[in-house]
C-alpha positions, 0 to 999 in steps of 0.5 A, a space after each residue: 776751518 781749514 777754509 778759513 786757514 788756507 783763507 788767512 794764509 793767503 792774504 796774509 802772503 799777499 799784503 804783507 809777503 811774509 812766510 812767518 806771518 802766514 806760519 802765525 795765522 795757521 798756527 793759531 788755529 791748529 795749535 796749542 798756545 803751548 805750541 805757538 812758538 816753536 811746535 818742535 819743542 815737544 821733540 826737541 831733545 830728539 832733534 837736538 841730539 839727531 845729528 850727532 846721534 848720526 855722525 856717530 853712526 856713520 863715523 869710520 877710520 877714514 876721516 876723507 870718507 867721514 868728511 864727504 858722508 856728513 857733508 850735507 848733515 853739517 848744514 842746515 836742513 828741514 829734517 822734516 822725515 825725522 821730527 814727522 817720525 818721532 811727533 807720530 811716535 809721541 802721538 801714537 803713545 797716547 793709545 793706551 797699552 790695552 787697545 795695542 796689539 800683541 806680537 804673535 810671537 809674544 802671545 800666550 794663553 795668559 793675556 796679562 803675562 802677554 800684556 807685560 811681555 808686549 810692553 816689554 818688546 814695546 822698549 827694546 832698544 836696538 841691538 849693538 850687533 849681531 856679528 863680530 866686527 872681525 867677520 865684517 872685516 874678514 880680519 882678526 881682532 889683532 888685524 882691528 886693533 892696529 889697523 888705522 884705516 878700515 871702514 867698520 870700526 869698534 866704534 861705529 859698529 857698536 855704536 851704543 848712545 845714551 840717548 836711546 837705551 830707555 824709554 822715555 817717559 814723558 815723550 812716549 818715544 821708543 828706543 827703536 823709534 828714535 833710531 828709526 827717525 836717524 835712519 830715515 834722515 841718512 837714507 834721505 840724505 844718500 838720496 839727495 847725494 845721489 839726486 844732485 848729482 844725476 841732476 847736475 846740481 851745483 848748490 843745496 840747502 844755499 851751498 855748493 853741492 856734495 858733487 861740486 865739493 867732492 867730485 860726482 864719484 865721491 858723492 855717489 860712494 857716499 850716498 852708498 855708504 850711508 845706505 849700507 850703514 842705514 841698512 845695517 841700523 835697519 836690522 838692529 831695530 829687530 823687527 822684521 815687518 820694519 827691516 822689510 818695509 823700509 829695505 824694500 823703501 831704498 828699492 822704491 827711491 831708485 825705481 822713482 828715479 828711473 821713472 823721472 829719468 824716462 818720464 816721456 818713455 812711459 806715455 806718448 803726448 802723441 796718439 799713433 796716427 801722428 796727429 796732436 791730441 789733448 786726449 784725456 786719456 793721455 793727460 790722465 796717464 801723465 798724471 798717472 805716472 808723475 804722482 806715482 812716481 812722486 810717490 816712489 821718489 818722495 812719499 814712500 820714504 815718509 809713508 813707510 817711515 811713519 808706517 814702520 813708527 806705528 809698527 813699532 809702537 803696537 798699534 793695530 792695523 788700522 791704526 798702521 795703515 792710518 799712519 801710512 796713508 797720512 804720510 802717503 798725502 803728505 809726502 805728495 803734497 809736500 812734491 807738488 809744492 816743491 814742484 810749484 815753487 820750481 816755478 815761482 820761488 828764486 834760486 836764492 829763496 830754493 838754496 837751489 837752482 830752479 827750473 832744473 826739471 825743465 832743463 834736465 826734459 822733466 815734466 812736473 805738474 805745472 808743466 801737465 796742467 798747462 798742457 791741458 789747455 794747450 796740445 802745443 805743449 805735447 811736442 815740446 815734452 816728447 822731445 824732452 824740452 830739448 830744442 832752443 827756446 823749448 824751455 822758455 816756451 812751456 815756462 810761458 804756458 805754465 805762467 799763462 795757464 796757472 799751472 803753478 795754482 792748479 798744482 798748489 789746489 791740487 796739493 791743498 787736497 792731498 793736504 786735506 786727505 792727510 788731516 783726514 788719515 791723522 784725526 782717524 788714526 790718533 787720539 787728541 794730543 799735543 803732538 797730533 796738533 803738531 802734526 796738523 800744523 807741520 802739514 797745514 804749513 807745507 802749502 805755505 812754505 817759501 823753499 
């Protein structure tokens, strides 16, 4: 079947050079007819309600820092993090109660009072706060109540939304579920404040960047702050496996884009003699080092987030780590595509400037597979792409070599193993064939 997807996909590119029309082919091999039109309709009260849910949190007494924080939340983005989180939470509610597993600190000798118990911890919502405001502020409630600028108030820290305090019922998503989905888009979103700014990039998402608009130190601060309000939502969901994972997350995105930064430090395309060589070995070490780091700066948040719904759902470990291969694959393929259209896609189709790798000496996937075929390239990455024409050079070999197809093929396995992870982990559902669509749809998106 899915060579009969990735078959109609393509052709349908080719004649008629439209995304929907290729979205349509897939979707109606993998879909519903209840999901032909719009596979986010299962969730769609969740994201409807996401950005707002998210303001609210983040909101402070000073509407400067209110304006830069939810700059990038106000324009339109994919927010493909948290519908991945909560289409696997609904997914993963289809298992039924007797094949979870109980918390140790729930169990008991009486397994039915255990079960109830379990079911219980399995609604809780997160907390409103575990410390007073006035221990935050080191002020005292009468300092809060006549204080007009101070950047932990009333009502952000004791955020509390009705959208989450129940279980739902007929979407099977957890209260802590839904808060984890608006953490992993606040932490996405420091990242990308943070990214545009190393990267000295002008646009995103078809406007100016968060640094253009505010200035670098204003984007930066920001990204900050929306990292410390994720962290302090992080410890509200009252499980300690998931503050870990995805505290230890934040840690994995700025280790990945350390790794970006000093790509050519870690593997010399030259041996020690001074001589050029296509070594394999080195080549192998390259590709070593860019899927991990692809991993760390882009699939770890996907994967700890989708481990973290599945921990929080009770589900037993090899179930977890189902989920949390599922969105290893999806996450490195979801790179390798954003890779292969910074060769192949416009800046107006990205909402962003393309071949932005390349000029900051950055070497992608496109870049290593044309390097494969010709040693040549090896000078032009070690010294980072830095000299006149370098740019335009390697842009030649990746067209002349097909390293844009070579990545896409390389991403259609990654895709392929992500499938695989999902029908081992959930049983058969709407919002698995959602899933399966979102992922078959990642090889042919346009930006």
């Amino acid at each position: 079947m899915l060579n009969r997807i990735h078959f109609l996909t393509r052709n349908s590119c080719r004649y008629k050079s439209s995304f929907a029309v290729a979205l349509n082919a897939v979707s109606k091999l993998v879909t519903p007819q209840s999901l032909l039109n719009n596979p986010i309709s299962l969730v769609s009260n969740e994201m409807n309600n996401l950005v707002r849910n998210i303001i609210a949190l983040i909101g402070t007494g000073n509407p400067y820092l209110d304006r830069v924080s939810s700059y990038y939340f106000e324009t339109e983005g994919k927010k493909v993090r948290p519908l991945l989180v909560l289409l696997l939470s609904r997914a993963l509610s289809e298992i039924p109660m007797d094949k979870r597993q109980i918390p140790p600190y729930l169990s008991n000798d009486n397994i039915t009072t255990s079960l109830n118990n379990s079911i219980q911890w399995l609604k809780q919502q997160p907390v409103e706060s575990f410390t007073p405001l006035n221990i935050f502020q080191g002020l005292t409630n009468a300092d809060i109540k006549h204080s007009r600028f101070h950047p932990l108030t009333q009502a952000s820290l004791s955020f509390k939304n009705n959208n989450i305090e129940s279980f739902d019922k007929e979407n099977g998503i957890l209260p802590r579920q839904r808060r984890l989905a608006e953490i992993v888009e606040m932490i996405h979103t420091a990242s990308l404040l943070h990214d545009d700014v190393i990267d000295h990039a002008d646009t995103r998402r078809g406007k100016p960047s968060g640094n253009v608009v505010f200035t670098n130190k204003m984007a930066v601060l920001a990204g900050d702050f929306l990292l410390g309000r994720a962290t302090v939502a992080i410890s509200r969901l009252r499980d300690p496996q998931v503050v870990e994972i995805m505290s230890s997350c934040i840690a994995s995105l700025v280790e990945g884009e350390f790794m970006q930064l000093h790509n050519t430090d870690e593997y010399d395309p030259k041996p020690n003699t001074g001589k050029k060589s296509t070594s394999i070995s080195k080549i192998d070490e390259a590709f070593d080092y860019y899927i991990h780091k692809s991993y760390l700066k882009t699939g770890s948040l996907i994967a700890m987030s989708l481990r973290s719904a599945a921990i929080l759902s009770g589900v037993k470990p090899n179930v977890i780590e189902s989920c949390y291969e599922f969105g290893k694959n999806l996450g490195l393929c979801f790179q390798l595509i954003d890779d292969m259209l910074d060769f192949t896609s416009s800046s107006k189709q990205m909402g962003k400037t393309t071949n932005v790798d390349l000029k900051l000496g950055i070497s992608t996937a496109p870049v290593l597979f044309a390097w494969k075929e010709d040693p040549s390239l090896g000078d032009l990455i070690e010294r980072n792409f830095e000299l006149p024409g370098d740019v335009e050079r390697a842009l030649q070999l990746v067209y002349k070599y097909d390293g844009a197809k070579k990545t896409y093929e390389l991403a259609r396995e990654y895709r392929d193993k992500a499938l695989k992870n999902l029908r081992e982990a959930l049983p058969e559902s709407d919002s698995r064939s959602a899933l399966e669509f979102l992922t078959n749809s990642i090889l042919t998106r346009r930006k």
